[in-house]
N, C-alpha and C positions, 0 to 999 in steps of 0.2 A: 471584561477588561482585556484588548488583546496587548501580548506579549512582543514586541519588532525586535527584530535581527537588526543585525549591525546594520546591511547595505539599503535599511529602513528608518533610519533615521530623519532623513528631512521629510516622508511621509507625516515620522509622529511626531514631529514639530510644529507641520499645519495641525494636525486633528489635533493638538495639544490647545492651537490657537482657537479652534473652531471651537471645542471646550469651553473655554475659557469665555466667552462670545457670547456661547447661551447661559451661561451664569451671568454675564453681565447683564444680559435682554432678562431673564428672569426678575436680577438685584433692582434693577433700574428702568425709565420711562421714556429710553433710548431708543431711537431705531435703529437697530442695524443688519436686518436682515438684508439686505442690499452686499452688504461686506460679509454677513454669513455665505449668502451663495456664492460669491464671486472663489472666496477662501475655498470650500464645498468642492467647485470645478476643479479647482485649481489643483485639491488635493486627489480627485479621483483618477484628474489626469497623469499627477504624478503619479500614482501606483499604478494606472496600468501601464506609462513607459517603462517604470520599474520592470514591470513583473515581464513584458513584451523582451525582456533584452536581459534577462537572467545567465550567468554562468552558471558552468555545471560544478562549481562548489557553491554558488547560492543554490544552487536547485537543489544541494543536498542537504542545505541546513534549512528548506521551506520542508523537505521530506523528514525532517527529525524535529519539526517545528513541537511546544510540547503542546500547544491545544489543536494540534491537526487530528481530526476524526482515524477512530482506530475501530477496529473489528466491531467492539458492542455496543459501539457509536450506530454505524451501519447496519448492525443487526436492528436496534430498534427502530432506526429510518426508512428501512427497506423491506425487511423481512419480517414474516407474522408467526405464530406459533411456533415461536423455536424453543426446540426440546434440548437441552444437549446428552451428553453422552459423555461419560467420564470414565477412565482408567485403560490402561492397554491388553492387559490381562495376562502381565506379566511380573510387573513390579510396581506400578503407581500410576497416578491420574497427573500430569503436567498441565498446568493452569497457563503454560505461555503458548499452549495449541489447544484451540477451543473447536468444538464441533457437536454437529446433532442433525436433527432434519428439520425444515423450518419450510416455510412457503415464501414464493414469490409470485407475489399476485395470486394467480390460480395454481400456479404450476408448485409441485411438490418438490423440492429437494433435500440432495446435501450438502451442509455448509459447514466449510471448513475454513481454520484462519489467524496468525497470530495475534495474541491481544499482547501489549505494551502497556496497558495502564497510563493513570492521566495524572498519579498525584505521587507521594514517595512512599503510600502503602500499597496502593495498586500497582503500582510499579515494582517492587519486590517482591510480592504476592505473585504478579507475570511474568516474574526473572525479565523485566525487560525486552520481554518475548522472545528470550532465542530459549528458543526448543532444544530440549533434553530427548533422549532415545525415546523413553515411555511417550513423548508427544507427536513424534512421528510414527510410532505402532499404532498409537490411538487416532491419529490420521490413515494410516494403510488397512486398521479394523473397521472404521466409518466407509469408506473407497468399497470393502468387499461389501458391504450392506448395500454400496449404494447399487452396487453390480446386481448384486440377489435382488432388488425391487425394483430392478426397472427406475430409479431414482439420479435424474444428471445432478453433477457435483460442480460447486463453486468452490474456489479458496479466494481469500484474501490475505496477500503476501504481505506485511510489513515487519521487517527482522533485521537486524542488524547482520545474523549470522546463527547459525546453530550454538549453543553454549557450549563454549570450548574446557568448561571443566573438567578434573581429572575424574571424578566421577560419575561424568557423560562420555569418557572413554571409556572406563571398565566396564560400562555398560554397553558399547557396541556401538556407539552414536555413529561412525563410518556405516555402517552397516543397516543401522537404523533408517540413515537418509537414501544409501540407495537403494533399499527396498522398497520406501515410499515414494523414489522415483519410477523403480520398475512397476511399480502399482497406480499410479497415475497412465502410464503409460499403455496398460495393460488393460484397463477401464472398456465394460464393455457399452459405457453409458456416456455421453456426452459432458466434457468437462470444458470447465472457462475459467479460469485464474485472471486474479487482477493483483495487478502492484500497487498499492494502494500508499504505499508508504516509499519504506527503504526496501530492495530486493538482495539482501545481502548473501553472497557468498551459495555453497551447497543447501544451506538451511533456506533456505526461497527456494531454489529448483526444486528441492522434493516437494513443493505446493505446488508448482506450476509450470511442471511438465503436461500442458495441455494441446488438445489442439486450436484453442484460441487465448491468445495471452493478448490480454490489455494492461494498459497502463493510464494510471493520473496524469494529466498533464504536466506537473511539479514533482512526479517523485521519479527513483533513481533504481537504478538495476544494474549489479557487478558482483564480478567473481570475486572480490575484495575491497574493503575500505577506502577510497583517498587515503584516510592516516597511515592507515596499513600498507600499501602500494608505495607512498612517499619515503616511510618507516624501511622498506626494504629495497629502494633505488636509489633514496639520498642520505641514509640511515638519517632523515629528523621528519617527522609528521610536520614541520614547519611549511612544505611541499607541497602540502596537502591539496592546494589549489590547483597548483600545476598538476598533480596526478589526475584528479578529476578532468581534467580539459581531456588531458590523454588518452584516456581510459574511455570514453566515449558510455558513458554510464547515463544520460538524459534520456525521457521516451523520445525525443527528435532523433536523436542518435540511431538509434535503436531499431527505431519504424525503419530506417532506410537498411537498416543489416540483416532487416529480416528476423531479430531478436523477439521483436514484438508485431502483433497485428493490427493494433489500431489502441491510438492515443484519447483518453477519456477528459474531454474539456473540464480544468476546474476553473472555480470564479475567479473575479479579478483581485489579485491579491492570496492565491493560493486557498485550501479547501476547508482553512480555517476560519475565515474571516464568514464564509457563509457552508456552514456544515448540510444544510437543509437544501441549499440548492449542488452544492457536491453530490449529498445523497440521490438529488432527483436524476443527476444526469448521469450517475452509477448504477442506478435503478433502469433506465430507457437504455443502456448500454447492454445490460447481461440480458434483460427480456430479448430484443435482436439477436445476441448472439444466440443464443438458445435456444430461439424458435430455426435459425438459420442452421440449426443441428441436429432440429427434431427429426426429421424422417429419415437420418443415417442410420443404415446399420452398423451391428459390434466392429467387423472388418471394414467397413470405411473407415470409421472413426481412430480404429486402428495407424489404418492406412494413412490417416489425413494427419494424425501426430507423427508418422514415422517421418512421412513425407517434410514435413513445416522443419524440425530439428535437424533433418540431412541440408535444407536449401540454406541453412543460415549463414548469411556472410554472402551469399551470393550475388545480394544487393548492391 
């Protein structure tokens, strides 16, 4: 059953009709397949002009959509054998940063990535996905593994924001994040980040400070909220839409500022409506990058992050 946003409504009016249409061909000795398809077109055409002409506060409520595929979505889409790897080795295991080595295709990795959960237990259980300190050590301890074996690293970014509890500061959370940025960055193995979701704030950059950042076609990447941004320009998150325009927080945006390196086509109708063909084209996207990384060495790779995060903006 999917779930429509607001600026989805005359969408789910048709499919509501269309619905209703095959219960009648079922109930009854009607024909109306004729008015089925006609409906059918009519409704796919509305979603993709929909989706063809989104702003960037609808882009950001398809990126906070709740059945948009999340990290262990992807892992079982894409990825084979994944082990994970639990605790930081400091004070606790953080379930909103998930990691391990897993395969892709043939190639061996490490996969790192916020989970969000899908329902109101899983989603508690993943804090929602913003990562606490312990979750970005236990991301900068998977990163040195991935160093030690010879092992390239993926993340998958989807976070609102690092969790800004008073208990993820006594712990060092500042600290925590830019260590896992200086560790990404420091990587002597090839990394590829994707924004799979929401890229919010510092808690996203310490996953994906790489030298190839992709993104969904529908999801969103900023140093703060819309609500948040509006919250402190207009004092009301009423804004919020305007902020987003502003803030140039879309992968269109983004590709042209040099923020990101290439935009990951999803379906039509955003990467909820077909999770299996998202995952395919998330899968053909990281094999290229990867292979397009395999024969750098530690000092290129180096070089090719330092280089990508100095030219930003130069777009």
């Amino acid at each position: 059953m999917i779930s429509y946003l607001e600026f989805e409504k005359p969408v789910a009016a048709l499919e509501a009709r269309i619905a209703d249409l095959r219960q009648t061909a079922k109930d009854g000795d009607v024909d109306i397949a004729s008015e089925m398809r006609r409906l059918e077109m009519k409704s796919a055409d509305l979603l993709a002009s929909t989706y063809a002409a989104l702003t960037p506060w609808q882009k950001t409520q398809v990126a906070r959509h709740p059945m948009r595929p999340h990290f262990t979505d992807y892992v079982a889409s894409i990825f084979t054998d994944f082990m994970p790897l639990g605790g930081d080795r400091y004070f606790g295991d953080d379930q909103a940063i998930i990691g391990g080595f897993a395969r892709l295709g043939e190639r061996r990795v490490v996969l790192i990535g916020h989970e969000k959960g899908n329902d109101t237990q899983s989603r508690i259980k993943h804090n929602f996905g913003m990562g606490k300190p312990e979750g970005y050590r236990k991301a900068i301890r998977l990163m040195d593994l991935a160093g030690r074996f010879g092992l390239p690293v993926v993340t998958l970014v989807d976070t609102s924001g690092a969790f800004p509890g008073v208990e993820a500061e006594e712990r060092g959370q500042a600290e925590a994040i830019a260590r896992s940025t200086q560790a990404c960055l420091a990587l002597p193995v090839p990394m590829v980040a994707v924004i799979v979701g929401e890229g919010g704030s510092g808690g996203a950059v310490a996953l994906a400070s790489a030298e190839r950042v992709l993104m969904l076609e529908h999801a969103v990447y900023a140093v703060i909220s819309p609500e948040g941004c509006a919250s402190i320009l207009w004092r009301t998150s009423d804004k919020a839409a305007e902020a987003a325009e502003a803030m140039k927080i879309t992968a269109q945006d983004l590709l042209g500022l040099g923020v990101i390196d290439r935009i990951v086509k999803e379906p039509v109708g955003g990467a909820h409506r077909d999770p299996a063909l998202a995952a395919e084209a998330l899968s053909k996207a990281l094999v290229e990058e990867l292979d397009s990384l395999a024969a750098l060495s530690p000092d290129q790779l180096r070089a090719k992050r330092e280089e990508r995060f100095l030219r930003i903006g130069e777009g």
